[in-house]
C-alpha positions, 0 to 999 in steps of 0.5 A: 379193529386192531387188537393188541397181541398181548391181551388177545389170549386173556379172558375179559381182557382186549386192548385194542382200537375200533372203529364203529357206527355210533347209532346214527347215519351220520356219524362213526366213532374211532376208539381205543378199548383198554381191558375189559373197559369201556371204549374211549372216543379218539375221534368222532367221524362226520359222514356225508352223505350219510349211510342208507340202506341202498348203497354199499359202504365200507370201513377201513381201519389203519394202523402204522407205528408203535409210538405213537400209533397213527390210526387212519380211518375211512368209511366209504361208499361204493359209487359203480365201480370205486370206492369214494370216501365220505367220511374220514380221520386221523389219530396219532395215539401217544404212549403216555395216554396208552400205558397211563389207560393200560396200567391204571385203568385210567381211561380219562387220561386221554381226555385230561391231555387235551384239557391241559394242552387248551390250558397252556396254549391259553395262558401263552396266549393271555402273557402274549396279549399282555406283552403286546399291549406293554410294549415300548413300541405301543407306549411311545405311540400312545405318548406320541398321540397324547402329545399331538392331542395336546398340541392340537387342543393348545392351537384352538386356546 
């Protein structure tokens, strides 16, 4: 867990980043918590093979950077002497999103971010289709095929 310095003193109140298991063996969830909210996901983690009550596992968390935060997290297990990783991610944790969830509470915010990127990246790939099929170098390929089916059909008459 990283907390913020700023919210750790105040009652009800944490800022900060976790990283948890998600009620299953094979999954771990990195999150942000903003106030006295709820924790919203950044990251869902697989982890394979999945934990048991025989091994020895661990959870490393990693923070670098103010803007944006790059978490890096890790869950591991003890193989003899070393540690192997079997599940991991990583989380660039962009300003926006942050002081939007900080202020407002709006914790969706995160989320909408991502909806609206997958929207812009799909309208350039629609306008990219568009160009491609209207381009010169297709419409006189397709005149220089409608030109030698005529040809071929005028040589059967």
């Amino acid at each position: 867990m990283r907390l913020q310095s700023g919210t750790i003193a105040s009652g009800g109140v944490l800022d900060g980043y976790i990283l948890h298991i998600n009620n299953s063996v094979g999954e771990a969830v990195l999150g942000r918590q903003v106030g006295g909210g709820s924790i919203t996901t950044l990251a869902t983690i697989a982890i394979n093979p999945v934990l048991d009550s025989t091994g020895a596992f661990r959870m490393r968390l990693r923070a670098v950077g103010t803007n944006p935060v790059r978490l890096n997290a890790y869950i591991e297990r003890l193989d003899g002497a070393s540690w192997t990783i079997v599940g991991q991610a990583t989380y660039d944790d962009a300003s926006s999103s942050r002081i939007a969830g900080r202020l407002y509470g709006w914790t969706w915010m995160d989320p909408a971010m991502g909806v609206v990127g997958a929207l812009v990246i799909a309208h350039w790939s629609i306008r990219v289709a568009t160009l491609v099929r209207s381009s010169p170098a297709r419409r006189c390929a397709r005149h220089s095929a409608d030109r030698a089916d005529q040809r071929a059909l005028g040589s059967r008459n």
